[in-house]
C-alpha positions, 0 to 999 in steps of 0.5 A, spaced: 303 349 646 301 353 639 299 348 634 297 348 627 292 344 625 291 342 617 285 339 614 282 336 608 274 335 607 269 331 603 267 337 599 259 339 599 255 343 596 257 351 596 253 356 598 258 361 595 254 366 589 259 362 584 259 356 587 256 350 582 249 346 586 247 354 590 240 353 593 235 358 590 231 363 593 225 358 592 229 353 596 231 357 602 224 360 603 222 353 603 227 351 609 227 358 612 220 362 613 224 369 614 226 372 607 233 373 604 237 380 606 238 383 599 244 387 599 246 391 593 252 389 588 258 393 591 256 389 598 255 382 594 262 384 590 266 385 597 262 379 601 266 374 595 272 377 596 273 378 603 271 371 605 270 363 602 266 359 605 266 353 607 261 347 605 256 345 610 260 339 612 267 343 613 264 348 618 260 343 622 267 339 623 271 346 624 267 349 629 266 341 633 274 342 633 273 348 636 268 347 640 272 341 643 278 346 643 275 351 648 272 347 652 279 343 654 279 351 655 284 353 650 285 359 645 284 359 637 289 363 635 285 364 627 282 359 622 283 359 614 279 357 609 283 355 602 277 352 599 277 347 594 283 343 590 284 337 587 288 332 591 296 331 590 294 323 588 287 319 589 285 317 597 280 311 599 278 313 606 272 310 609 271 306 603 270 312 598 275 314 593 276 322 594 280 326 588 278 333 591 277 336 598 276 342 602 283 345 605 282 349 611 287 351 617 286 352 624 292 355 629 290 354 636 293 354 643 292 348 648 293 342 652 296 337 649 291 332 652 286 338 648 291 337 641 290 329 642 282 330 643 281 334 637 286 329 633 282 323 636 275 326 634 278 327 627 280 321 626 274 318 627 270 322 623 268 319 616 267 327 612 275 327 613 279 325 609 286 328 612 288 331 616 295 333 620 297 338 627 304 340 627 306 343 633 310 351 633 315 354 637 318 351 643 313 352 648 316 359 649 313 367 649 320 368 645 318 363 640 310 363 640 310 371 638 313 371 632 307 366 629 303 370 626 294 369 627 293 367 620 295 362 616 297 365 608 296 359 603 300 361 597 299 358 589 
């Protein structure tokens, strides 16, 4: 079955160029030994448009859910990053209060008992704040081609 899965994470510090909170070079020396590829202003322009970054904590929940996907040996189909956003209303999850989170989308292809997994590991994850799956198509080649990779957020 082609499923869609979309989530709200607790936002974390960024490690966009523009992103408040960006750790220095001075930092990342400090963390890592090896030094920071130096790419020239045309690259650097094309890297933040091409693509948003998760924070740490999105990209550890997101490739958990993935992980948990391929290994009930399911297919992931696309993964959308939307960024952050503030919250239609305020939302207590897990005693804290959240006015802003980190959407992202993910569409894959698997079991049913692999959908429930990923639903239940989200659940009890406490960087989540919400999250939803919806199925697509009725299970038929028909149906299911005509979905697209990717899912396209629009403002």
């Amino acid at each position: 079955m082609l499923y869609e899965l979309i989530g709200i994470v607790r936002p974390g510090w960024r490690t966009t160029d523009d992103a408040p909170g960006v750790r220095s070079s001075a930092a990342h020396d400090a963390i890592h030994p090896f030094p920071l590829r130096i790419a020239d202003s045309a690259q650097q322009q094309e890297a933040k448009e091409a693509k948003l970054t998760l924070s740490p904590l999105g990209n550890r929940i997101v490739l958990g859910a993935g992980q948990l996907i391929l290994q009930h040996k399911g297919v992931i189909r696309g993964i959308s990053n939307w960024g952050v956003f503030s919250l239609p209303k305020a939302t207590s999850v897990h005693q804290m209060r959240h006015n802003h989170g980190h959407y992202f989308a993910m569409r894959f292809d698997s079991s049913v008992a692999a959908q429930q997994a990923v639903r239940n590991m989200l659940a009890l994850d406490p960087r989540m704040i919400r999250h939803s799956s919806v199925k697509l198509g009725d299970g038929k080649l028909e149906s299911i081609s005509r979905v697209g990779p990717g899912v396209e957020w629009r403002r």
